[in-house]
CHARMM internal coordinates of N, CA and C (Angstrom, degrees):
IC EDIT
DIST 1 N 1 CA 1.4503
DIST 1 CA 1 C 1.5174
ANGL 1 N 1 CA 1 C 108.80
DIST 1 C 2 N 1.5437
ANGL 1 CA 1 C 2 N 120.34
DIHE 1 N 1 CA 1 C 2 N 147.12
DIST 2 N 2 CA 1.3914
ANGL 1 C 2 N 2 CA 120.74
DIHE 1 CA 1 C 2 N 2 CA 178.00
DIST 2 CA 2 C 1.2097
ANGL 2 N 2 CA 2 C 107.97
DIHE 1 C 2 N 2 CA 2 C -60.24
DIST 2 C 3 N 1.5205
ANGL 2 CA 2 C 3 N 136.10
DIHE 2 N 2 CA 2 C 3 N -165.73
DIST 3 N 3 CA 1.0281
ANGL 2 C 3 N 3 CA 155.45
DIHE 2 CA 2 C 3 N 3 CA -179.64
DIST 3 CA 3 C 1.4441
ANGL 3 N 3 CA 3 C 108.55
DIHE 2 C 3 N 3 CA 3 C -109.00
DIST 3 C 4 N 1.8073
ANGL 3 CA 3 C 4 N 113.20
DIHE 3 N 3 CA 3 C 4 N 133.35
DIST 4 N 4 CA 1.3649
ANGL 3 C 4 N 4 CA 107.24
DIHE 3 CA 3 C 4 N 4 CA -156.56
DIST 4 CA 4 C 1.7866
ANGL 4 N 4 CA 4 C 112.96
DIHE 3 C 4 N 4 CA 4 C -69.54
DIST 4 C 5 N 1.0327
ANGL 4 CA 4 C 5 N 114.60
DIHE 4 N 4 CA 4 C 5 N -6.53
DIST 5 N 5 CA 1.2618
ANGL 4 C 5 N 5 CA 122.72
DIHE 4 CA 4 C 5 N 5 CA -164.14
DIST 5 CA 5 C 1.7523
ANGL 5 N 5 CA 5 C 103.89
DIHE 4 C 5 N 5 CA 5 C -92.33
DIST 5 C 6 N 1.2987
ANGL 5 CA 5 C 6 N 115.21
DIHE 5 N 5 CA 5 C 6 N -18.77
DIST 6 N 6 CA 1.4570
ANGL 5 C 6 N 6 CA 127.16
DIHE 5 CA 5 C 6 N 6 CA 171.70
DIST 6 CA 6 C 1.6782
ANGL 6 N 6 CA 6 C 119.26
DIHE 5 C 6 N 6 CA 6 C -95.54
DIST 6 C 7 N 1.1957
ANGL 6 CA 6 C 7 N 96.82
DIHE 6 N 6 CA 6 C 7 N -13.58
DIST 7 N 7 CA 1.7185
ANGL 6 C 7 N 7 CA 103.71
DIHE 6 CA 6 C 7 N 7 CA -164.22
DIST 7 CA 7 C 1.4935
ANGL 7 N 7 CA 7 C 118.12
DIHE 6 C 7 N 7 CA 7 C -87.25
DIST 7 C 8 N 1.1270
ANGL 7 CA 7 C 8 N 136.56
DIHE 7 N 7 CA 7 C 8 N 161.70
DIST 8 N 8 CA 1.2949
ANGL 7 C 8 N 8 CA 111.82
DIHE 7 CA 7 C 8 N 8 CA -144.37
DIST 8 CA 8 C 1.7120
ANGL 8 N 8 CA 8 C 89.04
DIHE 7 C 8 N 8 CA 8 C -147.66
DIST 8 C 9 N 1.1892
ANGL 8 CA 8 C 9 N 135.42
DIHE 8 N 8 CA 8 C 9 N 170.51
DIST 9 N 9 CA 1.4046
ANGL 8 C 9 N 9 CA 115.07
DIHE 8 CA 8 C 9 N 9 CA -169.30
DIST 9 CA 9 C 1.3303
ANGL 9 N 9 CA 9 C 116.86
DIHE 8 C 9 N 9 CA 9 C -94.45
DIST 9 C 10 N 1.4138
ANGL 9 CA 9 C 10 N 106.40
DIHE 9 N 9 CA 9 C 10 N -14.29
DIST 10 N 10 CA 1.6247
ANGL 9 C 10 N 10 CA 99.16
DIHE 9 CA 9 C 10 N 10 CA -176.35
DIST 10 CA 10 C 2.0225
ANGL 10 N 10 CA 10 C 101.32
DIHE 9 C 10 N 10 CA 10 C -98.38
DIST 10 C 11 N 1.5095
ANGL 10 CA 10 C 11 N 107.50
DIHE 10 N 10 CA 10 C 11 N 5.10
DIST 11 N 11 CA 1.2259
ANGL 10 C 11 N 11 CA 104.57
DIHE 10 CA 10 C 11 N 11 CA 166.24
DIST 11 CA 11 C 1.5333
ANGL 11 N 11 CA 11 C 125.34
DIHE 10 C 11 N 11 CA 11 C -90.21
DIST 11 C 12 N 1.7358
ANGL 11 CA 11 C 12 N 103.58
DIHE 11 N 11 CA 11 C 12 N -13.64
DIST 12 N 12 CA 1.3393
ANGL 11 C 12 N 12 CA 121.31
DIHE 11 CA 11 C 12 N 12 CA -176.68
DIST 12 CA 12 C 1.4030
ANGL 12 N 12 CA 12 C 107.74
DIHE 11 C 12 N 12 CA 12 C -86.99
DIST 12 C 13 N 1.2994
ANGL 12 CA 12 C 13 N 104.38
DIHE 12 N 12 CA 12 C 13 N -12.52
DIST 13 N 13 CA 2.1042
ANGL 12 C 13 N 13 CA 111.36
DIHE 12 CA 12 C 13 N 13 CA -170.69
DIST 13 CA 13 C 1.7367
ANGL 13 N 13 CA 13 C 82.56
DIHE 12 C 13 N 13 CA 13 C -100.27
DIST 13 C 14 N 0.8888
ANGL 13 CA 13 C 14 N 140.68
DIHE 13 N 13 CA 13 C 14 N -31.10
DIST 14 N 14 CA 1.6441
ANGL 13 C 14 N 14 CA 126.88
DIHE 13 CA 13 C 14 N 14 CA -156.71
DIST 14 CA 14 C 1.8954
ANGL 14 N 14 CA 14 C 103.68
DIHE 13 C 14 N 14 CA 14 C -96.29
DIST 14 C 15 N 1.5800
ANGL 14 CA 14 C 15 N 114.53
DIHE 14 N 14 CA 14 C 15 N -14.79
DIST 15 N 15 CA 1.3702
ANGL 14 C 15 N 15 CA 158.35
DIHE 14 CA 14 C 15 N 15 CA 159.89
DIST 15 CA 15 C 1.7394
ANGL 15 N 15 CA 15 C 101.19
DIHE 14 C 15 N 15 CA 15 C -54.56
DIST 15 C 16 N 1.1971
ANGL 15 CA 15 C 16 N 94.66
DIHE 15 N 15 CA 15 C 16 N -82.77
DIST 16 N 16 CA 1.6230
ANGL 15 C 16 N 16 CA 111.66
DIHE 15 CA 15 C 16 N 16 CA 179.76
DIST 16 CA 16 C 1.8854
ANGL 16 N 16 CA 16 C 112.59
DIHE 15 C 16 N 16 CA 16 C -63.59
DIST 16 C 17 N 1.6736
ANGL 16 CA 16 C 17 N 111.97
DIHE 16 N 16 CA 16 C 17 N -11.26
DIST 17 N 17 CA 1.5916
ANGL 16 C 17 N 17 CA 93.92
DIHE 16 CA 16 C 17 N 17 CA 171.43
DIST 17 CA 17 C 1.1945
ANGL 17 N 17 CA 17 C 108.30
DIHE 16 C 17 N 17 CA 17 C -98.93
DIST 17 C 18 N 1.4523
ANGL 17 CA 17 C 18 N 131.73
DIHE 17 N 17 CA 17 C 18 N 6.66
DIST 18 N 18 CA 1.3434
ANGL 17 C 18 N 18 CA 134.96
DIHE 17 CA 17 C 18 N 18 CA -156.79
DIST 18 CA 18 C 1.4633
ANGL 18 N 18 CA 18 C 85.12
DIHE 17 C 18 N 18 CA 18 C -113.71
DIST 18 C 19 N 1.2551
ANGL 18 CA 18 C 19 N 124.08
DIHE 18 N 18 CA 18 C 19 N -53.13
DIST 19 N 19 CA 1.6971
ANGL 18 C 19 N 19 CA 116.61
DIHE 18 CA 18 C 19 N 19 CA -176.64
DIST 19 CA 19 C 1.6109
ANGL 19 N 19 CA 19 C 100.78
DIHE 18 C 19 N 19 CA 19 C -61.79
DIST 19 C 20 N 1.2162
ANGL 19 CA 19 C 20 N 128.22
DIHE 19 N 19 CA 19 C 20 N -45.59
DIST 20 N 20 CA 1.4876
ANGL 19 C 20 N 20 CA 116.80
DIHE 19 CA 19 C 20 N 20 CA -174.83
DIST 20 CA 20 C 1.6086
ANGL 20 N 20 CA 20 C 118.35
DIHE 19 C 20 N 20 CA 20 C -63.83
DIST 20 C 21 N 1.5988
ANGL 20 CA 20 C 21 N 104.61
DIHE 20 N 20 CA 20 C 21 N -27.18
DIST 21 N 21 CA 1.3426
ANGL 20 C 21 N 21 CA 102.63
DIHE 20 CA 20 C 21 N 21 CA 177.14
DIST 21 CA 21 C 1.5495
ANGL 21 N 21 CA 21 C 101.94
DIHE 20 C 21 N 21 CA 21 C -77.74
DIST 21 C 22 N 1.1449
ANGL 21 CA 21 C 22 N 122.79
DIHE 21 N 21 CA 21 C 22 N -27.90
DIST 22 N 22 CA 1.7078
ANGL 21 C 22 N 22 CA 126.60
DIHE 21 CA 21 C 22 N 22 CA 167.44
DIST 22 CA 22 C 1.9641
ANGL 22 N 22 CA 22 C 107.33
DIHE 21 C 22 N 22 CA 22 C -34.25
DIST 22 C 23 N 1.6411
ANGL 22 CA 22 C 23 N 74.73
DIHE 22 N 22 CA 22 C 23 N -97.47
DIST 23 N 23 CA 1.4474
ANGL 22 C 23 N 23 CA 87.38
DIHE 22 CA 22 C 23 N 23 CA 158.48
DIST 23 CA 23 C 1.8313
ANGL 23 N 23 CA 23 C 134.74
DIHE 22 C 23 N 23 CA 23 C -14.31
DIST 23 C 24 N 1.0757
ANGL 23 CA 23 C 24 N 120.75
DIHE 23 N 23 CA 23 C 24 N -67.09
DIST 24 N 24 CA 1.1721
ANGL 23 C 24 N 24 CA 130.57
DIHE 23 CA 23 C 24 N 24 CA 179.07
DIST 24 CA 24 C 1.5534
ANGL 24 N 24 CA 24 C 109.19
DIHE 23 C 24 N 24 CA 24 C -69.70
DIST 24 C 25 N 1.5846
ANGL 24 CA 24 C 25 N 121.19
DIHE 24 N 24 CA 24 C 25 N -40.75
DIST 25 N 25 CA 1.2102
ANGL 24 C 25 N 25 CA 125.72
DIHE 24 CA 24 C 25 N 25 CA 174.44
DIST 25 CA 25 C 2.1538
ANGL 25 N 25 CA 25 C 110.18
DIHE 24 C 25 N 25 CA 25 C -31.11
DIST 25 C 26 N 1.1938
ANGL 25 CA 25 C 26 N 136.13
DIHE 25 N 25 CA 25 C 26 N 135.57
DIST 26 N 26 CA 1.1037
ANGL 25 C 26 N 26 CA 154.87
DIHE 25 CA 25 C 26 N 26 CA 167.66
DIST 26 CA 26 C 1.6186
ANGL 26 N 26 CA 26 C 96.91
DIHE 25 C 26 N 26 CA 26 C -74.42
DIST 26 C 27 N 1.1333
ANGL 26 CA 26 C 27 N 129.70
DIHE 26 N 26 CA 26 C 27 N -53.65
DIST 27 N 27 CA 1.2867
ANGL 26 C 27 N 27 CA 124.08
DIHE 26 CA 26 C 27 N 27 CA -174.66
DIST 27 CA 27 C 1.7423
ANGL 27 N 27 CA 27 C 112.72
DIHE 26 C 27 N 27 CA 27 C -85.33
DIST 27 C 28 N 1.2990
ANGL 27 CA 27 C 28 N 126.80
DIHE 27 N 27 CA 27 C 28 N 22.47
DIST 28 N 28 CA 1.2919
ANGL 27 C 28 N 28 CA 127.32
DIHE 27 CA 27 C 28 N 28 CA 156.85
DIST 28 CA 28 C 1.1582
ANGL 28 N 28 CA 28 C 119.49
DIHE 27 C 28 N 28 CA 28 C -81.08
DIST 28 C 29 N 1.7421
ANGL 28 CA 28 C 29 N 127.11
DIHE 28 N 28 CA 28 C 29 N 120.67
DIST 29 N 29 CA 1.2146
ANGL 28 C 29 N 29 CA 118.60
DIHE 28 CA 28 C 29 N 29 CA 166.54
DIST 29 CA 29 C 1.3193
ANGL 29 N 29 CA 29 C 117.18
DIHE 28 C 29 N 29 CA 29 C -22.17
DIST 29 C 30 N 1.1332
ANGL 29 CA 29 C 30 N 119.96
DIHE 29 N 29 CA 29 C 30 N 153.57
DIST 30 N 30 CA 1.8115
ANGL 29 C 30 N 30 CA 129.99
DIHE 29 CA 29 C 30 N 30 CA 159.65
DIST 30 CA 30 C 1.7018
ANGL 30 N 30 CA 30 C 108.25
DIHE 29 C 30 N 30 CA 30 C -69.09
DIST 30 C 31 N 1.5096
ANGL 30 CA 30 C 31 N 118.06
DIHE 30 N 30 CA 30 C 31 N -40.01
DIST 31 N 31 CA 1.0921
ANGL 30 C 31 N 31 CA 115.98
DIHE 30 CA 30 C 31 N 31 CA 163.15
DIST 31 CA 31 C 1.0553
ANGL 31 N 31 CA 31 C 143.60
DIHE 30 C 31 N 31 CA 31 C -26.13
DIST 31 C 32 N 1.5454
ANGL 31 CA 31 C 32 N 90.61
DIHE 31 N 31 CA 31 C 32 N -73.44
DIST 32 N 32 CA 1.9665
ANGL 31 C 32 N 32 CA 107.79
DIHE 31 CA 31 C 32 N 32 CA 174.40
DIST 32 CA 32 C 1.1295
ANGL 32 N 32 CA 32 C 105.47
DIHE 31 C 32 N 32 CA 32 C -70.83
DIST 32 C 33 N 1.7266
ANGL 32 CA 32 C 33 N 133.93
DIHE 32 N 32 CA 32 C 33 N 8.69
DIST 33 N 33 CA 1.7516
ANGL 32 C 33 N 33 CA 108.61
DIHE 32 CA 32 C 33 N 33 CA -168.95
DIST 33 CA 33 C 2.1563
ANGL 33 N 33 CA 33 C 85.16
DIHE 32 C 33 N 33 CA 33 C -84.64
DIST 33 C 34 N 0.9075
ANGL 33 CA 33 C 34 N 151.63
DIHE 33 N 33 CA 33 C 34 N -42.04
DIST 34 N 34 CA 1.2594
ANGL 33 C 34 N 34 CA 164.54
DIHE 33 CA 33 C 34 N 34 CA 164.39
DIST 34 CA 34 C 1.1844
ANGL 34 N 34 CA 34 C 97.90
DIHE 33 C 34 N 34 CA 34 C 6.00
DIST 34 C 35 N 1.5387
ANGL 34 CA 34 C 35 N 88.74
DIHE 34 N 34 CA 34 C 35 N -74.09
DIST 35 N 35 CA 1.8301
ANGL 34 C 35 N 35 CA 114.45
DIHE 34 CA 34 C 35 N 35 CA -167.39
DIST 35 CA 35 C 1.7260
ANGL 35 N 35 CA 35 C 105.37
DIHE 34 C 35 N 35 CA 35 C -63.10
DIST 35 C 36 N 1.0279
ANGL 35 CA 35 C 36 N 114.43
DIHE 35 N 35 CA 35 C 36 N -52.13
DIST 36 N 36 CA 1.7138
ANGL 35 C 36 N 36 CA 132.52
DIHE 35 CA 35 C 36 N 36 CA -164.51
DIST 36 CA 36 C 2.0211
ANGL 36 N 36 CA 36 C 88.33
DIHE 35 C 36 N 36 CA 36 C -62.22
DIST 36 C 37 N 1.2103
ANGL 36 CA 36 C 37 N 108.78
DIHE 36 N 36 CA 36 C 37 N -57.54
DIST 37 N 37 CA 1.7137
ANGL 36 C 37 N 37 CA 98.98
DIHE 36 CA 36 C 37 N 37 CA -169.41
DIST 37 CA 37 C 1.8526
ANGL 37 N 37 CA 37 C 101.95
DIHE 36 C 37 N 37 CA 37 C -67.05
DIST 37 C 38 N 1.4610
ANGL 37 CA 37 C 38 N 137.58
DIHE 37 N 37 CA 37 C 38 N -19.51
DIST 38 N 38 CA 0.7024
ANGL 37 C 38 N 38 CA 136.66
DIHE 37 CA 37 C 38 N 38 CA 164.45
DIST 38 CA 38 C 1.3358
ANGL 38 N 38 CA 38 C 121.41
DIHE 37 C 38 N 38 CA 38 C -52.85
DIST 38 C 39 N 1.3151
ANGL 38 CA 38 C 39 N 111.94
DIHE 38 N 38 CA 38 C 39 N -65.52
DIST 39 N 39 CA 1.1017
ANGL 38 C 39 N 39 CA 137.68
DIHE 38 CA 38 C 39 N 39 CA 162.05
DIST 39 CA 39 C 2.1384
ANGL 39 N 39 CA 39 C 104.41
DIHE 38 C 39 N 39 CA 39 C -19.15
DIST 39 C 40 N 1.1121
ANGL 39 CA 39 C 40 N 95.31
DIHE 39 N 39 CA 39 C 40 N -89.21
DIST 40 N 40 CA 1.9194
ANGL 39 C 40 N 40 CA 130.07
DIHE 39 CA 39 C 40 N 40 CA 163.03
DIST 40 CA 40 C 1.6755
ANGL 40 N 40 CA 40 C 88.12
DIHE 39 C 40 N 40 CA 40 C -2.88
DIST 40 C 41 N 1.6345
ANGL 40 CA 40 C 41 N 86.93
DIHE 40 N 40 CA 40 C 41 N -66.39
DIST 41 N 41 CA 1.8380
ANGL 40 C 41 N 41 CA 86.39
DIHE 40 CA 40 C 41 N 41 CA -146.53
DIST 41 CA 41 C 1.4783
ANGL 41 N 41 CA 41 C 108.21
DIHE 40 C 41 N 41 CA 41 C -75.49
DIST 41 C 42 N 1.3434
ANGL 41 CA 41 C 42 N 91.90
DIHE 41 N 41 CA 41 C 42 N -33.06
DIST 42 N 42 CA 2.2494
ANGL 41 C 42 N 42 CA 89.82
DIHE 41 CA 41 C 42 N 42 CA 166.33
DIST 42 CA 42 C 1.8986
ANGL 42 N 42 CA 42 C 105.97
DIHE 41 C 42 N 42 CA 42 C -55.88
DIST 42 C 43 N 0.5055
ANGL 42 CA 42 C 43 N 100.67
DIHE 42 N 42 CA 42 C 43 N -56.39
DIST 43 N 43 CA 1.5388
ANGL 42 C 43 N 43 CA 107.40
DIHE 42 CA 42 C 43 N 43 CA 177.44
DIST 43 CA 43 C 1.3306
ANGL 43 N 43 CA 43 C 106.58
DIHE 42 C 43 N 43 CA 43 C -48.21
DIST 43 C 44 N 1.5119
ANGL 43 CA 43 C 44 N 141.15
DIHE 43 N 43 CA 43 C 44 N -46.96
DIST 44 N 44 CA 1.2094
ANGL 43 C 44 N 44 CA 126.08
DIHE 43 CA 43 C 44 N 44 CA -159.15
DIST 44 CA 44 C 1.5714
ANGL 44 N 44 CA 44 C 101.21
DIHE 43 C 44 N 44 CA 44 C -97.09
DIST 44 C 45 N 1.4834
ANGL 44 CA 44 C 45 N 115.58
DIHE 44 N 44 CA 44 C 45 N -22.66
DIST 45 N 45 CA 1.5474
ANGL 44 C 45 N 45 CA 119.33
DIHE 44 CA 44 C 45 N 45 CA 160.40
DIST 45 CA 45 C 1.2992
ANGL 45 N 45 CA 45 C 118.35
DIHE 44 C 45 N 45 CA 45 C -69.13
DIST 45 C 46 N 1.2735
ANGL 45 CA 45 C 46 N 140.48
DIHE 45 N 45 CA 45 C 46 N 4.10
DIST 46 N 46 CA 1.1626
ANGL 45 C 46 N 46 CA 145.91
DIHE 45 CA 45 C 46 N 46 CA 156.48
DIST 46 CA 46 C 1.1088
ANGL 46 N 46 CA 46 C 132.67
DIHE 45 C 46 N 46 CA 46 C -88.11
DIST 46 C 47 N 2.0490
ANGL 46 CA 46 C 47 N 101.23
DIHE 46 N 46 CA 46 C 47 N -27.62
DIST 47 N 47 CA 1.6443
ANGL 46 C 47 N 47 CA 111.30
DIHE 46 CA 46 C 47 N 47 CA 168.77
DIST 47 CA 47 C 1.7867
ANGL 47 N 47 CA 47 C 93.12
DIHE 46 C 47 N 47 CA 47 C -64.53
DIST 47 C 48 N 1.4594
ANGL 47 CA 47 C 48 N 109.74
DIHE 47 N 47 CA 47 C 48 N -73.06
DIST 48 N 48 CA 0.8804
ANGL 47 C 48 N 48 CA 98.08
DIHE 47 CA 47 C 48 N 48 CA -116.14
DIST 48 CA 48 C 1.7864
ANGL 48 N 48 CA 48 C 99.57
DIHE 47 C 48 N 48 CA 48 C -77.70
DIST 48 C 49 N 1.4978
ANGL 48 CA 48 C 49 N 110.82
DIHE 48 N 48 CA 48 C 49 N 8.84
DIST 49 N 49 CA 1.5609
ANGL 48 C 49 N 49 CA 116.45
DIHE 48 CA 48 C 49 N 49 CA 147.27
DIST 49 CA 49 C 1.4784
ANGL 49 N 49 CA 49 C 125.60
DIHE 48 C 49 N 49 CA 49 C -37.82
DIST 49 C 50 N 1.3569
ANGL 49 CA 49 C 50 N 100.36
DIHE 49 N 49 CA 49 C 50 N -50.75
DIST 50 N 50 CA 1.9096
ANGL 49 C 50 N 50 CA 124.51
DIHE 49 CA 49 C 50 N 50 CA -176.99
DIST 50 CA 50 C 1.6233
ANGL 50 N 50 CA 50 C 90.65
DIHE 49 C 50 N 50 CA 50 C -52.95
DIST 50 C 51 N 1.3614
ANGL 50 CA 50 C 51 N 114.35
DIHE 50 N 50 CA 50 C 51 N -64.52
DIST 51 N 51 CA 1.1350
ANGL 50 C 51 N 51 CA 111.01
DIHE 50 CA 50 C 51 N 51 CA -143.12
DIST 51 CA 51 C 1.7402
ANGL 51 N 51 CA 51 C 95.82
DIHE 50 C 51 N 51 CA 51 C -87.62
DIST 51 C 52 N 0.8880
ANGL 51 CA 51 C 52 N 121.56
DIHE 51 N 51 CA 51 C 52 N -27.58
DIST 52 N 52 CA 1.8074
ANGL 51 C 52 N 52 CA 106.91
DIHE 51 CA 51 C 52 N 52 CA 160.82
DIST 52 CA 52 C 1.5284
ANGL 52 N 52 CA 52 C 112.01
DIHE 51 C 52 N 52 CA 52 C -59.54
DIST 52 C 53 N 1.3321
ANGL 52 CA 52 C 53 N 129.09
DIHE 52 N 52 CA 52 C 53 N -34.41
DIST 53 N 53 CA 1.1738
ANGL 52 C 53 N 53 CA 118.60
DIHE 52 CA 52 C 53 N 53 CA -174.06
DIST 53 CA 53 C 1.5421
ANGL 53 N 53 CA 53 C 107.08
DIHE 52 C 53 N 53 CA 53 C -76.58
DIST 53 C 54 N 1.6125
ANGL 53 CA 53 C 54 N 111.68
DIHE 53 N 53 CA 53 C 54 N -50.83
DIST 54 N 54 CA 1.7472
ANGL 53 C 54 N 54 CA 105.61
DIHE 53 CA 53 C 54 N 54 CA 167.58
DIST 54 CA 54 C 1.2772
ANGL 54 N 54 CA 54 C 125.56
DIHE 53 C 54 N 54 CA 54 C -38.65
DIST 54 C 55 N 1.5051
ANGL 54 CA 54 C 55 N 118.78
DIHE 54 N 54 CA 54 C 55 N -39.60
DIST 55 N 55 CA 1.3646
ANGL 54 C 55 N 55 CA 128.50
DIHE 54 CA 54 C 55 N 55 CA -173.55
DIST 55 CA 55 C 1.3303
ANGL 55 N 55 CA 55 C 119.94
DIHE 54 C 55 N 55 CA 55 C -81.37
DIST 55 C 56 N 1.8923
ANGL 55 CA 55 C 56 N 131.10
DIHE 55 N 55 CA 55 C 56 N -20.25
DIST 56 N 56 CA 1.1362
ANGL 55 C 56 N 56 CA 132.35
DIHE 55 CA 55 C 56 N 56 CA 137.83
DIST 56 CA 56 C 0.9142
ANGL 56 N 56 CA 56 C 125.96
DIHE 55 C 56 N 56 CA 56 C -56.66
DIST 56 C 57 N 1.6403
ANGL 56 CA 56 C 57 N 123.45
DIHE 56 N 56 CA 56 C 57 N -50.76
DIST 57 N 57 CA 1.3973
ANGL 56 C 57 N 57 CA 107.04
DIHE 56 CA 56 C 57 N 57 CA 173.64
DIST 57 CA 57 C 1.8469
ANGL 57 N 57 CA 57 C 133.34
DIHE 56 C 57 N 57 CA 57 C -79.00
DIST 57 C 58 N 1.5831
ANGL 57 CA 57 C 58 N 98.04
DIHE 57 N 57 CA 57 C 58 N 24.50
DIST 58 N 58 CA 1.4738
ANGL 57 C 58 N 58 CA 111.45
DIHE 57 CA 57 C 58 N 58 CA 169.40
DIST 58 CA 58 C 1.3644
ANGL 58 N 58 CA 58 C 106.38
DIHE 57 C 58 N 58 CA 58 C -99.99
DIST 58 C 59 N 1.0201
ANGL 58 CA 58 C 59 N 98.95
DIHE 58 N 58 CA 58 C 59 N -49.50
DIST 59 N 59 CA 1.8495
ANGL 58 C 59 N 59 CA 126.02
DIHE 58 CA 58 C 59 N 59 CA 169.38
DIST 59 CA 59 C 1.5046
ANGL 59 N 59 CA 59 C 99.32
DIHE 58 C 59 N 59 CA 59 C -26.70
DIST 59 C 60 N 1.5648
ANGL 59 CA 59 C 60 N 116.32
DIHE 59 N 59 CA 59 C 60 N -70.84
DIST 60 N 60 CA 1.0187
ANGL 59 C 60 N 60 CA 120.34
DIHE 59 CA 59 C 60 N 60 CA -179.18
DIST 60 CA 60 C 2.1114
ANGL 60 N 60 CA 60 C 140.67
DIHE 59 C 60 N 60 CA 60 C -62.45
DIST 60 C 61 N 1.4858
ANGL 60 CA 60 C 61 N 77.59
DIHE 60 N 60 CA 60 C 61 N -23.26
DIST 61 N 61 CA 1.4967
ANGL 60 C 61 N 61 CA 87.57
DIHE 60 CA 60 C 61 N 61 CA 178.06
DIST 61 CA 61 C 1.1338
ANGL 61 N 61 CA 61 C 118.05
DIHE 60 C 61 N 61 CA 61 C -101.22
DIST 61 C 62 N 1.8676
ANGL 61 CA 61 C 62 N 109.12
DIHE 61 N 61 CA 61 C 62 N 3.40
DIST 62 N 62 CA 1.3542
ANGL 61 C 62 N 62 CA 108.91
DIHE 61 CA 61 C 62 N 62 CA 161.85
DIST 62 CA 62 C 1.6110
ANGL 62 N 62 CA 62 C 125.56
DIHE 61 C 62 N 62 CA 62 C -91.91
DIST 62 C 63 N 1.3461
ANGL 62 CA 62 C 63 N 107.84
DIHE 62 N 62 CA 62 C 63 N 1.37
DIST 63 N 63 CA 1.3934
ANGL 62 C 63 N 63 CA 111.35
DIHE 62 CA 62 C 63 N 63 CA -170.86
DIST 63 CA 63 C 1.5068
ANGL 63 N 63 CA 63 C 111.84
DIHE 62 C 63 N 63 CA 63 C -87.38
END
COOR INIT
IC SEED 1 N 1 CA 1 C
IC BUILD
């Protein structure tokens, strides 16, 4: 995964369909699913960071 400071949100969603197709894959170790949902959930705490910060700063320029 990139580095959070480089990553961009629609690179973190295209990130997150590749781990779910991981994930869901039948032929993924049981092992790596550990790492891969780890993986997932950093990623989806990062969207949905983006999108609190977008949504304040709409918040704000609507007032």
């Amino acid at each position: 995964m990139e580095e959070r400071n480089n990553l961009t949100y629609l690179q973190a969603l295209k990130e997150l369909e590749v781990l779910a197709q991981k994930i869901e894959n039948p032929e993924t170790p049981l092992e790596n699913i550990a790492e891969e949902v780890k993986k997932a959930l950093d990623l989806i705490n990062f969207c949905k960071e983006q999108i609190k910060g977008y949504r304040e700063e709409t918040e704000s320029l609507l007032k």
